[in-house]
KOLFIRO-405002 format. One record per residue (C-alpha): residue number from 1; residue in one letter; x negated, y negated, z negated. Coordinates in nm, 2 decimals, always signed. Layout:
BEGIN
<n: NUM; res: A; px: X; py: Y; pz: Z>
...
END
This chain:
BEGIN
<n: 1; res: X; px: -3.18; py: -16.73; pz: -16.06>
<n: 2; res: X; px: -3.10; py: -16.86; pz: -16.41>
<n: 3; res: X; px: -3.13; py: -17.27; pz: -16.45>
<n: 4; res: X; px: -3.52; py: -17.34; pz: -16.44>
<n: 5; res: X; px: -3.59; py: -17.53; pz: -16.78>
<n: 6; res: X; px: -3.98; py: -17.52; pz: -16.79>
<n: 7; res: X; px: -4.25; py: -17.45; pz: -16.63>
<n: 8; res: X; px: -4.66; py: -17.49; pz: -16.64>
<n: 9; res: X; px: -4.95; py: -17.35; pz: -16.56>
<n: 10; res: X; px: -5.27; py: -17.27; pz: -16.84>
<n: 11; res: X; px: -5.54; py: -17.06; pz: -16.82>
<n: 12; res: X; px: -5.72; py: -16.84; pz: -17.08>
<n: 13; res: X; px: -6.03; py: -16.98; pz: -17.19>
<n: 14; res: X; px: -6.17; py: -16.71; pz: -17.33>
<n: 15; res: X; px: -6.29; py: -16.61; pz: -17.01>
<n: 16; res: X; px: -6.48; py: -16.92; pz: -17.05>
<n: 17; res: X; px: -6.69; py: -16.76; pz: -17.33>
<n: 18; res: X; px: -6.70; py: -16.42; pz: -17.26>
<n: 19; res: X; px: -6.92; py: -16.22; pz: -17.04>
<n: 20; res: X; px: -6.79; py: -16.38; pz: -16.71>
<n: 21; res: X; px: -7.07; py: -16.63; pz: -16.71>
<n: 22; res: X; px: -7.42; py: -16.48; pz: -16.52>
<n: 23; res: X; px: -7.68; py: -16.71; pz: -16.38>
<n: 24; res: X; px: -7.77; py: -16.65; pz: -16.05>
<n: 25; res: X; px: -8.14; py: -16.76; pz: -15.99>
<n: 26; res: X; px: -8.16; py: -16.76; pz: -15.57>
<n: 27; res: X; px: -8.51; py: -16.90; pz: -15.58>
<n: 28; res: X; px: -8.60; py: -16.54; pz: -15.62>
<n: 29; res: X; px: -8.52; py: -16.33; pz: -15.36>
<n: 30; res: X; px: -8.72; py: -16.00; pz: -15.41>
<n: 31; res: X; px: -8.36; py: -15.84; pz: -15.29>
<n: 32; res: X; px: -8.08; py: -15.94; pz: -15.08>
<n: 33; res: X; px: -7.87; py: -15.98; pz: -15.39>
<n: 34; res: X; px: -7.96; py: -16.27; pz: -15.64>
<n: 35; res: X; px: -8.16; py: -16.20; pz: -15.96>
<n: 36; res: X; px: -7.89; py: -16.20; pz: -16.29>
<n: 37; res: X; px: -8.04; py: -16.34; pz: -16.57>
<n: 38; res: X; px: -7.95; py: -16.44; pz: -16.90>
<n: 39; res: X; px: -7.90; py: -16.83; pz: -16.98>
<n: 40; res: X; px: -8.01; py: -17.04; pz: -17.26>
<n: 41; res: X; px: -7.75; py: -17.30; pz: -17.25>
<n: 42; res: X; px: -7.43; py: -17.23; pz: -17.02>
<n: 43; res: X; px: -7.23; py: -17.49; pz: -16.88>
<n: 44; res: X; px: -7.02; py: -17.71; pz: -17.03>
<n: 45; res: X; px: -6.64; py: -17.91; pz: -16.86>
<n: 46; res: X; px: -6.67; py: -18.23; pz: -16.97>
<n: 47; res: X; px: -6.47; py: -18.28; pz: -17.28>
<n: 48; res: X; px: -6.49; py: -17.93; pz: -17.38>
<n: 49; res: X; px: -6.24; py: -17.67; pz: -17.36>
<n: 50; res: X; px: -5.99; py: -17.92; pz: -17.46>
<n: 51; res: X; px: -6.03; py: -18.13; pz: -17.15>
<n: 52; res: X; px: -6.04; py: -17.85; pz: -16.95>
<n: 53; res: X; px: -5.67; py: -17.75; pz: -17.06>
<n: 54; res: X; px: -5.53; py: -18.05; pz: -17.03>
<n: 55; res: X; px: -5.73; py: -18.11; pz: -16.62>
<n: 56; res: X; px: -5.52; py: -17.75; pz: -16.56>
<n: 57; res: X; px: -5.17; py: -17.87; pz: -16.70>
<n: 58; res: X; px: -5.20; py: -18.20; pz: -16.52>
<n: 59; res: X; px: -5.32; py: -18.09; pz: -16.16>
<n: 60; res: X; px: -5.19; py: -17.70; pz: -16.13>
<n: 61; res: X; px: -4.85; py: -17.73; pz: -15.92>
<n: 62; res: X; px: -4.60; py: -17.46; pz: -15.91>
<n: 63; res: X; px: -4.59; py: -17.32; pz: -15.58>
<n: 64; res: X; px: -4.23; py: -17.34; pz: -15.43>
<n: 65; res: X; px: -4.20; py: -17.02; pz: -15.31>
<n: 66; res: X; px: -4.30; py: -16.85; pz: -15.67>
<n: 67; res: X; px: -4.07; py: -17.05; pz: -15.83>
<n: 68; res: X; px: -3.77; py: -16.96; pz: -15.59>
<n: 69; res: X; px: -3.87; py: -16.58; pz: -15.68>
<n: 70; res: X; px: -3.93; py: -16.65; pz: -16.03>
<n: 71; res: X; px: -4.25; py: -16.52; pz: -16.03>
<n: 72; res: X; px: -4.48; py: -16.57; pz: -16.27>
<n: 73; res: X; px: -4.85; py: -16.37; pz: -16.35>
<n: 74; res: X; px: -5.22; py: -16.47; pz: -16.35>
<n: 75; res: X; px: -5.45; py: -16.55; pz: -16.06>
<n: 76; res: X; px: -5.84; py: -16.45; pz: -16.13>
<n: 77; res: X; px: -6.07; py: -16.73; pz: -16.00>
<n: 78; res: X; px: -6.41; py: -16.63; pz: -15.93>
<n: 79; res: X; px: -6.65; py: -17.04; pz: -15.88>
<n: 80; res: X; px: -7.04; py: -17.13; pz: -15.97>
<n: 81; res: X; px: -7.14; py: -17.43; pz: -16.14>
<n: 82; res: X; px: -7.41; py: -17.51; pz: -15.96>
<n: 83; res: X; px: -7.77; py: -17.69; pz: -16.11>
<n: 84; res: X; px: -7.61; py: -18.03; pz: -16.03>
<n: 85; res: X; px: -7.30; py: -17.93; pz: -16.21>
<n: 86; res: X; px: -7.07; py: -17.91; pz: -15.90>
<n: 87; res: X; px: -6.84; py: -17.67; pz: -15.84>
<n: 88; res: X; px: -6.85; py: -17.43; pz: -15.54>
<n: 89; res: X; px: -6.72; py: -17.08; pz: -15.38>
<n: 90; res: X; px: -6.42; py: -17.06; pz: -15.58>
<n: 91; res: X; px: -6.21; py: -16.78; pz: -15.45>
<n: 92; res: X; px: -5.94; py: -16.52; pz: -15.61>
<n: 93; res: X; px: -6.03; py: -16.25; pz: -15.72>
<n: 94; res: X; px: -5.69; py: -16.10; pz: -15.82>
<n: 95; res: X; px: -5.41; py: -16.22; pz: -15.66>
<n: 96; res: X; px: -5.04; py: -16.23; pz: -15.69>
<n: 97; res: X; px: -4.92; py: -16.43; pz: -15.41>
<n: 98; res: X; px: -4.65; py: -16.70; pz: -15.32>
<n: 99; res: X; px: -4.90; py: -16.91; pz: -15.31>
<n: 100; res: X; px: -5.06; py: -16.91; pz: -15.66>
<n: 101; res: X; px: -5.41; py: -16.81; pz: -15.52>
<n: 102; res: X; px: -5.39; py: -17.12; pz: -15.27>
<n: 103; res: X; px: -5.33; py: -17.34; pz: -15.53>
<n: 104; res: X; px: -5.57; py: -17.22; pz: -15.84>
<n: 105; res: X; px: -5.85; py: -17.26; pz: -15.61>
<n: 106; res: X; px: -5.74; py: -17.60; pz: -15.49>
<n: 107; res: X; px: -5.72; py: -17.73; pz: -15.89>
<n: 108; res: X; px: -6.06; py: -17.49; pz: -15.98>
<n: 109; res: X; px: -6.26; py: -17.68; pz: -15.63>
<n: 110; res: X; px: -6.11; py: -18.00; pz: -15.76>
<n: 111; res: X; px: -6.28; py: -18.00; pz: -16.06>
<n: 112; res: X; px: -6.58; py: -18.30; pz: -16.16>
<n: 113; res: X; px: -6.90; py: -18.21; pz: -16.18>
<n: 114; res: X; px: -6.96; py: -18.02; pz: -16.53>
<n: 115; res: X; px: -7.26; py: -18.00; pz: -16.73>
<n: 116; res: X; px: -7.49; py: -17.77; pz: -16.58>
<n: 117; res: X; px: -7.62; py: -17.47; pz: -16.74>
<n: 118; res: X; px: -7.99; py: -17.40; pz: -16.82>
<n: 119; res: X; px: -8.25; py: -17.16; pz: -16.91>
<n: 120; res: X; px: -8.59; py: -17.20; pz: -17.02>
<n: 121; res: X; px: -8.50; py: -17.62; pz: -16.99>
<n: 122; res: X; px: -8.46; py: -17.56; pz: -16.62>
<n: 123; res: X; px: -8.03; py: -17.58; pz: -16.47>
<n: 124; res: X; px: -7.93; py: -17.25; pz: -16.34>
<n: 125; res: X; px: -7.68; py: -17.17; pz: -16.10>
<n: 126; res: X; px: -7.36; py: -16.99; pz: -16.32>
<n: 127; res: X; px: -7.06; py: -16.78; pz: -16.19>
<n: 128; res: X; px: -6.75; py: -16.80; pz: -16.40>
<n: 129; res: X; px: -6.41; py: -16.58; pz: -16.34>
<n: 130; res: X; px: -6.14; py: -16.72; pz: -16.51>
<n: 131; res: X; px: -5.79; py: -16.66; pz: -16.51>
<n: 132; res: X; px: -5.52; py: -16.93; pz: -16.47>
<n: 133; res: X; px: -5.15; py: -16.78; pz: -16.59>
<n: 134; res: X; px: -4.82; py: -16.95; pz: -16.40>
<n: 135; res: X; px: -4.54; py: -16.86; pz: -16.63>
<n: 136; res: X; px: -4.19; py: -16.97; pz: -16.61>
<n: 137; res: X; px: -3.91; py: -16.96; pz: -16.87>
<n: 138; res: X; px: -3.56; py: -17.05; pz: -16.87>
<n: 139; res: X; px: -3.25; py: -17.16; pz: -17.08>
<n: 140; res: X; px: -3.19; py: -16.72; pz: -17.17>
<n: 141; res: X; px: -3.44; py: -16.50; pz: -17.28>
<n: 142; res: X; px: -3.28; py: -16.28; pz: -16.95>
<n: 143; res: X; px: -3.51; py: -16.36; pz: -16.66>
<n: 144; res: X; px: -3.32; py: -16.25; pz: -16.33>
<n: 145; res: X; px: -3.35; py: -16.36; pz: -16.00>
<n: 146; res: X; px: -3.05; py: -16.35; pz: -15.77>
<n: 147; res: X; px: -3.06; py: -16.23; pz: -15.44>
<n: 148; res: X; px: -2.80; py: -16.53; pz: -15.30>
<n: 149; res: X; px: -3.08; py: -16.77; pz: -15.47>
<n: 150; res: X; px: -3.32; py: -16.66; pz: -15.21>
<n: 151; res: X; px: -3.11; py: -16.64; pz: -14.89>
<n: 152; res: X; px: -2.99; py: -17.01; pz: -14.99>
<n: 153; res: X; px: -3.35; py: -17.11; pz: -15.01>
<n: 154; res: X; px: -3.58; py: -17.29; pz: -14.76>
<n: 155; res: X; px: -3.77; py: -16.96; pz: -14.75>
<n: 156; res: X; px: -3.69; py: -16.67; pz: -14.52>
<n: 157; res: X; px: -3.77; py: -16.36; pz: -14.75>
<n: 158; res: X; px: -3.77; py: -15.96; pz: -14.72>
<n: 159; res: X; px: -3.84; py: -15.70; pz: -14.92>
<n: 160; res: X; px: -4.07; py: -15.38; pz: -14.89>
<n: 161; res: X; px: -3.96; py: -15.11; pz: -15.13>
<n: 162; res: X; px: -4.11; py: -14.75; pz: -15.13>
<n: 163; res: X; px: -4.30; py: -14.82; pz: -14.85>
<n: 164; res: X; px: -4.02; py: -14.93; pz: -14.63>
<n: 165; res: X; px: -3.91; py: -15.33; pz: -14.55>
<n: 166; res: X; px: -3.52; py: -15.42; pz: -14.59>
<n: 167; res: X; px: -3.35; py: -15.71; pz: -14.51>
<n: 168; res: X; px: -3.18; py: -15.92; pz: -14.78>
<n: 169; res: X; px: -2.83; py: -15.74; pz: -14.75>
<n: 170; res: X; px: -2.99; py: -15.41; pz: -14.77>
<n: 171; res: X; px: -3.19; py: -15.51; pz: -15.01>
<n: 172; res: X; px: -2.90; py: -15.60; pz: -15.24>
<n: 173; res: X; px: -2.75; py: -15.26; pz: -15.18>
<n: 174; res: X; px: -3.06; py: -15.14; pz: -15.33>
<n: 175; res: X; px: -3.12; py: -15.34; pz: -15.59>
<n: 176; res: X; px: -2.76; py: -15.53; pz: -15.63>
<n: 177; res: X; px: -2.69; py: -15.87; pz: -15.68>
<n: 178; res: X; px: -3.03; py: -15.97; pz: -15.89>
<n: 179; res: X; px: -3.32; py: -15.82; pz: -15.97>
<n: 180; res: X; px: -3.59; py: -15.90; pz: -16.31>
<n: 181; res: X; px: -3.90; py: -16.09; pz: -16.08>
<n: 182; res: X; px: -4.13; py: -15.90; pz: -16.37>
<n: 183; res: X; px: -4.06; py: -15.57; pz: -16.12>
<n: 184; res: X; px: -4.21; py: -15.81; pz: -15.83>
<n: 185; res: X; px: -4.56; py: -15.66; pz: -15.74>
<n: 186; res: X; px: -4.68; py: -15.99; pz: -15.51>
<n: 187; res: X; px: -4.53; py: -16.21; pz: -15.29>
<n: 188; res: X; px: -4.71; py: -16.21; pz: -14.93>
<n: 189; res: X; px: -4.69; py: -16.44; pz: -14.61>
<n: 190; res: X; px: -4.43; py: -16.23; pz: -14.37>
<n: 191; res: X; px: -4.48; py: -16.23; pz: -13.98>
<n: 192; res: X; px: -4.32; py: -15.97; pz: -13.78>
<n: 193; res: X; px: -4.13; py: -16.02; pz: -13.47>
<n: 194; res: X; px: -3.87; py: -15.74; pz: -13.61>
<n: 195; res: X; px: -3.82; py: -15.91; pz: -13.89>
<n: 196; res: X; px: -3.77; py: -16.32; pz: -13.92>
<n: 197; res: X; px: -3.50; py: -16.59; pz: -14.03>
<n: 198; res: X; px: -3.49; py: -16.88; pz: -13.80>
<n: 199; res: X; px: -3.49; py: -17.23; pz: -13.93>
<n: 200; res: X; px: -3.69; py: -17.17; pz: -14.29>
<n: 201; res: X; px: -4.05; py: -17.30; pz: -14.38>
<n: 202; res: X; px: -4.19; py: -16.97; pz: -14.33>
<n: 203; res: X; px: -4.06; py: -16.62; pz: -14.42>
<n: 204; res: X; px: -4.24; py: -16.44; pz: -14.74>
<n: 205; res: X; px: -4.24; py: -16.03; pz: -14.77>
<n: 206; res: X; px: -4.13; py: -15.96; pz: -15.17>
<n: 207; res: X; px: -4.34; py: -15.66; pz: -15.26>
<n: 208; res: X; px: -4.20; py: -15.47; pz: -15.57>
<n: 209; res: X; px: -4.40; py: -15.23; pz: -15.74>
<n: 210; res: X; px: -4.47; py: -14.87; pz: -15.70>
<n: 211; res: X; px: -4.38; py: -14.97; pz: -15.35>
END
């Protein structure tokens, strides 16, 4: 892989503002699913928007194994802010792997307690989906990642390619020497008997797309 010169983690926060906020009122439970309402006042991170940037940039780590791969994408992040203004059931919603999903829902849980929405003067429960970007660049405007980066890497990886898995060396003969992480489709957790290097901190399946 090209020399790593930065890398951080943001997320959009227009999500924030835009139709992924619906209060959930549970106290009524005519159906199994909770009653969506509309709110008066939604909630607020304390600080604003600005604070809520600058929580993200200082607490979101790049997971190792994404930045081995040189992958970078979005993670959706479904949470509620509840009537206390804690935050709870944050989970992805889209996913990209190497770890990115683990790690946006352990900065989005670790949040403090925000303001807590309201309607009618009463705090609702709110459900927010927001997405938080991991982006890389380097020292070129090239982006490759090369395959003897990986196998020298404290990460066992594979590759699964038209619906078939290949080891390292064949996967080279596919794809050559490198390959541009923008064609990686996710990066998964990789356990198969068939398939494992011995002596790395876990082996990772490299899923390129239309695979």
């Amino acid at each position: 892989m090209n020399p790593l010169k930065l890398f951080f983690a943001s997320v959009i926060i227009a999500a924030l503002t835009i139709g992924c906020a619906l209060a959930q009122d549970t106290s009524k439970k005519s159906s199994n699913l909770p009653a969506i309402v509309s709110i008066g006042q939604e909630p607020v991170f304390p600080g604003g928007i600005p604070a809520f940037n600058k929580y993200l940039i200082k607490n979101v780590k790049y997971p190792e194994v994404a930045k081995v791969v040189g992958l970078s994408g979005k993670v959706y992040v479904s949470f509620i802010v509840e009537r206390d203004g804690s935050v709870s059931d944050a989970k992805p919603v889209k996913c990209m792997g190497a770890g990115c999903e683990s790690e946006a829902v352990r900065v989005v849980s670790s949040m403090p307690n925000w303001i807590p929405g309201s309607m009618d003067g009463k705090p609702v429960r709110v459900q927010y989906t927001v997405p938080i970007n991991f982006f890389m660049t380097y020292d070129d405007s090239k982006i490759t990642t090369r395959i003897k980066d990986l196998r020298n890497s404290d990460f066992g990886f594979f590759f699964y390619i038209k619906g078939k898995t290949y080891t390292l060396d064949e996967a080279q003969a596919i794809l050559g020497k490198s390959f541009d992480p923008s064609t990686v489709a996710s990066v998964e957790d990789f356990y198969d008997p068939q398939y494992k290097v011995p002596n790395k901190k876990g082996n990772y399946l490299i899923i390129m797309k239309n695979s």
